[in-house]
C-alpha positions as CSV (number, residue, x, y, z in Angstrom):
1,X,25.7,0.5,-82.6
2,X,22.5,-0.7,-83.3
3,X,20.0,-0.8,-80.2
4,X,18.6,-4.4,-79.3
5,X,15.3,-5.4,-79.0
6,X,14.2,-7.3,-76.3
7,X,11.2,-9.7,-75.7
8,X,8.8,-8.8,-72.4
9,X,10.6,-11.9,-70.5
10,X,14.3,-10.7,-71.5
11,X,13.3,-7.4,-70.4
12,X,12.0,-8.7,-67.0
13,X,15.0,-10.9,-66.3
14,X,17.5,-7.6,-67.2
15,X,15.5,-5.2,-64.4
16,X,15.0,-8.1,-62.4
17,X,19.3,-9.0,-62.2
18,X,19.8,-4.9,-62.2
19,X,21.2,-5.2,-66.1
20,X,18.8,-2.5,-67.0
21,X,19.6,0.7,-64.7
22,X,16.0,3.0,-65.8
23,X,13.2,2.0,-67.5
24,X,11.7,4.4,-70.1
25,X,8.4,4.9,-71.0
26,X,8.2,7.3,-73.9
27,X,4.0,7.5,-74.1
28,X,1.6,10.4,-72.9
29,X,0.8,11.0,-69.3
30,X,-3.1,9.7,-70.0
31,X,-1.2,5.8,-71.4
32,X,1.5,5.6,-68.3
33,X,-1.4,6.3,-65.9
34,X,-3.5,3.7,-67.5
35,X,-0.3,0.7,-67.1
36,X,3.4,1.1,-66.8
37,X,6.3,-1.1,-65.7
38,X,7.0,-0.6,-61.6
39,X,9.6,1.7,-61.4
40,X,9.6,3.3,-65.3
41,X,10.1,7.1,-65.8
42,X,7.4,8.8,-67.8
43,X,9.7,10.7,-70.5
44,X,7.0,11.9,-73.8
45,X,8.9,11.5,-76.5
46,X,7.8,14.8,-77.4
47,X,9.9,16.0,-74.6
48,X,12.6,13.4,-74.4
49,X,15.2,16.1,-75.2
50,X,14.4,18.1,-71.8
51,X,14.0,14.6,-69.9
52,X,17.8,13.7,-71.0
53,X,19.8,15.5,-69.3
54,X,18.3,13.8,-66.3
55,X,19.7,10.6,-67.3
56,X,22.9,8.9,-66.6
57,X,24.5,8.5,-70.1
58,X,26.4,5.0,-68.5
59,X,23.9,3.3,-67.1
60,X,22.1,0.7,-69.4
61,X,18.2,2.4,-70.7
62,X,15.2,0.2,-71.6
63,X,12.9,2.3,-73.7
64,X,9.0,1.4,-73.9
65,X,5.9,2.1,-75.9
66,X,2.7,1.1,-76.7
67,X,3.5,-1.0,-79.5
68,X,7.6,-0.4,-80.0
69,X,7.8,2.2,-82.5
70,X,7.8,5.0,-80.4
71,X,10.9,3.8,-78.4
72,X,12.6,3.0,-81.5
73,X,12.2,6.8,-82.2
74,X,13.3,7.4,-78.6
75,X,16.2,5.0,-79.2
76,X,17.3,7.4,-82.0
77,X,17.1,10.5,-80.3
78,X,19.0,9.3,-77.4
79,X,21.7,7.8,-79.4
80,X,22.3,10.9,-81.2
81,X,22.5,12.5,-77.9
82,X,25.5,10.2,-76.5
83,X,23.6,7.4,-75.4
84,X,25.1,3.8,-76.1
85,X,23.6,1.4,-73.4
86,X,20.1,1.4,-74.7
87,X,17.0,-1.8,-75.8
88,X,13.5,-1.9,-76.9
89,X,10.9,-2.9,-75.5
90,X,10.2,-5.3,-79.0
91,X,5.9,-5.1,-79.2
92,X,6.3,-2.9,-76.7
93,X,3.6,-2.3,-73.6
94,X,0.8,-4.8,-75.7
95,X,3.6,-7.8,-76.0
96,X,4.4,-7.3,-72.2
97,X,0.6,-7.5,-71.4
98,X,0.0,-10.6,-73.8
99,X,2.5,-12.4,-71.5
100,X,0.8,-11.7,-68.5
101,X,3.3,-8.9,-67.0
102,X,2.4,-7.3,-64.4
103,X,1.5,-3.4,-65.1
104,X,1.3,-0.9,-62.7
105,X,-1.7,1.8,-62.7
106,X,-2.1,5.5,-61.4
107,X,-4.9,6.1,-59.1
108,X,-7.6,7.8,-60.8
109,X,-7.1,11.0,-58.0
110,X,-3.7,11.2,-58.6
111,X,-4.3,11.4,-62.9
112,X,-6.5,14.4,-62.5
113,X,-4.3,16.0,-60.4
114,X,-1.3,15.6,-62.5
C-alpha cells in the first residue's frame, strides 16, 4: 500500500479532526529545535528503528522532513516494520512554512541542554 502524500493544509485539517494519531518529525535534534509542528515526536531517521517500538502500529502516522524526502525514507522503514496507517508531509517542513503554518521552536536553554 502506497503511503499518501499530503499537502500542509490536508495535513492540518487530519491533526486538527484527530485523523492523524502522532506526528513524526524524522530530522536532527538541531532542525526540530529550530521549528516543528505542536505536538510532533522528534524520531532521527537514523534512529527510527529504536523510536518504533514506541509507536502504536494502529494508529494513523504523519511523517515530516525538511523537504519530504527524508519521510519518504521514514515511510519505508516503518512499512517494512508493520506499519500501514502512514502520509507525507509532501514539501515537507519548507511547504508548511510557505503557507504560513504555524511552527513551534525550542527555547535556546532547553537546546543546549538537550
Amino acid at each position: 500500500m502506497p503511503v499518501q502524500k499530503l499537502n500542509p493544509e490536508e495535513l492540518a485539517r487530519k491533526i486538527l479532526s484527530g485523523e492523524i494519531s502522532a506526528v513524526l518529525d524524522v530530522r536532527s535534534f538541531a532542525e526540530y529545535a529550530g521549528g516543528h509542528i505542536e505536538d510532533s515526536m522528534l524520531a532521527p531517521i537514523q534512529i527510527l528503528e529504536t523510536r518504533a517500538g514506541d509507536l502504536d502500529r494502529s494508529r494513523s502516522i504523519a511523517l515530516v522532513c525538511r523537504s519530504g524526502q527524508r519521510s519518504a525514507r521514514a515511510a519505508e522503514q516503518l512499512q517494512a516494520m508493520g506499519f500501514r496507517k502512514l502520509y507525507c508531509l509532501d514539501g515537507g517542513l519548507e511547504a508548511w512554512k510557505a503557507q504560513g503554518l504555524p511552527l513551534k521552536s525550542l527555547p535556546a536553554a532547553t537546546s543546549k541542554q538537550l
